[in-house]
C-alpha positions in Angstrom: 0.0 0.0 0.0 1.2 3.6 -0.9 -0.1 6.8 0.7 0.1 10.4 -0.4 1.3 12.9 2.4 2.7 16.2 2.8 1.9 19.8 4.8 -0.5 22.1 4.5 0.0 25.2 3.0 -1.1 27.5 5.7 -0.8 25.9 9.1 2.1 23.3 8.3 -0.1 20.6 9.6 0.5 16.9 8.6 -1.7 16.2 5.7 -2.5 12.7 3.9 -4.5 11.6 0.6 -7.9 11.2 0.7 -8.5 10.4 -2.8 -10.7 13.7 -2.8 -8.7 16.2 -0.9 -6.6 16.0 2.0 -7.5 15.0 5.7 -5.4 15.4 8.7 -6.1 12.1 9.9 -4.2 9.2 8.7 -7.4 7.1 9.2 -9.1 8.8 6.1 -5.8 7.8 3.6 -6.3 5.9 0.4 -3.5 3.9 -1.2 -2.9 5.4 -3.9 -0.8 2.4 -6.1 0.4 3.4 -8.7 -1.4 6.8 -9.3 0.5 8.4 -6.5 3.3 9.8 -8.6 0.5 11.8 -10.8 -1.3 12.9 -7.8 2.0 14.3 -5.8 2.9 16.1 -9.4 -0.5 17.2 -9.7 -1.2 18.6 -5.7 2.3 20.1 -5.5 1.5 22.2 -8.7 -1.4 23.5 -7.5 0.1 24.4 -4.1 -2.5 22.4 -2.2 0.3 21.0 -0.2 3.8 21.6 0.7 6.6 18.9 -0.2 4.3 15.8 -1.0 5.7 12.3 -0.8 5.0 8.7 -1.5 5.3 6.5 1.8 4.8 2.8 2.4 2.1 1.6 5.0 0.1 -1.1 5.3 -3.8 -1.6 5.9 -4.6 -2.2 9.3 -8.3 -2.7 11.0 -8.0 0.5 12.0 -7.1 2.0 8.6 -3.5 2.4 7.4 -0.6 2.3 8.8 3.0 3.8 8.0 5.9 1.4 7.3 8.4 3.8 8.9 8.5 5.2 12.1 9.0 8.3 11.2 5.8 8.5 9.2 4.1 6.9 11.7 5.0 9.7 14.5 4.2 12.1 11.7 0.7 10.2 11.8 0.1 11.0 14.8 0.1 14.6 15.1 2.2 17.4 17.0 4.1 16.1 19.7 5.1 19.3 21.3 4.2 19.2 25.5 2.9 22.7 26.4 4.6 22.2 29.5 7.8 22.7 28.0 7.6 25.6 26.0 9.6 28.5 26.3 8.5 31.2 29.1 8.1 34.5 28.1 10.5 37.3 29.0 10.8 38.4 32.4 10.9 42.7 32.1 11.3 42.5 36.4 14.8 40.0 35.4 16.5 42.6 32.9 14.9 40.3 29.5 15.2 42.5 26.2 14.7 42.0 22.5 16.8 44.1 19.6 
């Protein structure tokens, strides 16, 4: 099974095929055999996605699943903890921006 992915345009978000449009949620993939080449020339022309690629997966009960692990942590979503984030600037410690 092939899938189609790539980012959105104007948030950056993980995007995947839907045979229709694209869906951030891996779930709603289709494979896309060997039509994907067309479709990646196709979306990327119209700038409907950012960077699209071909990626192996295989079909699952639960829909598809990537072949790599790095797809498959790309499948499921952003993985930055809130808690961690950066703090902003303390005017009371000295902070400044030039």
């Amino acid at each position: 099974m092939r899938l189609l992915t790539g980012n959105d345009l104007p948030t950056g978000d993980v995007v995947w095929w839907t045979g229709t449009g694209w869906s951030r949620h891996v779930e709603d993939a289709i494979d896309v055999g060997t039509e994907g080449e067309g479709i990646l020339r196709t979306e990327e022309g119209a700038r409907r996605v950012n960077v699209p690629y071909l990626i192996d997966a295989v079909a699952t009960a639960d829909g598809p699943r990537p072949a790599h692990i790095k797809d498959r942590i790309r499948a499921l979503g952003p993985t930055v903890r809130p808690d961690l984030t950066l703090k902003p600037a303390d005017p009371a410690a000295g902070s400044w921006v030039i």
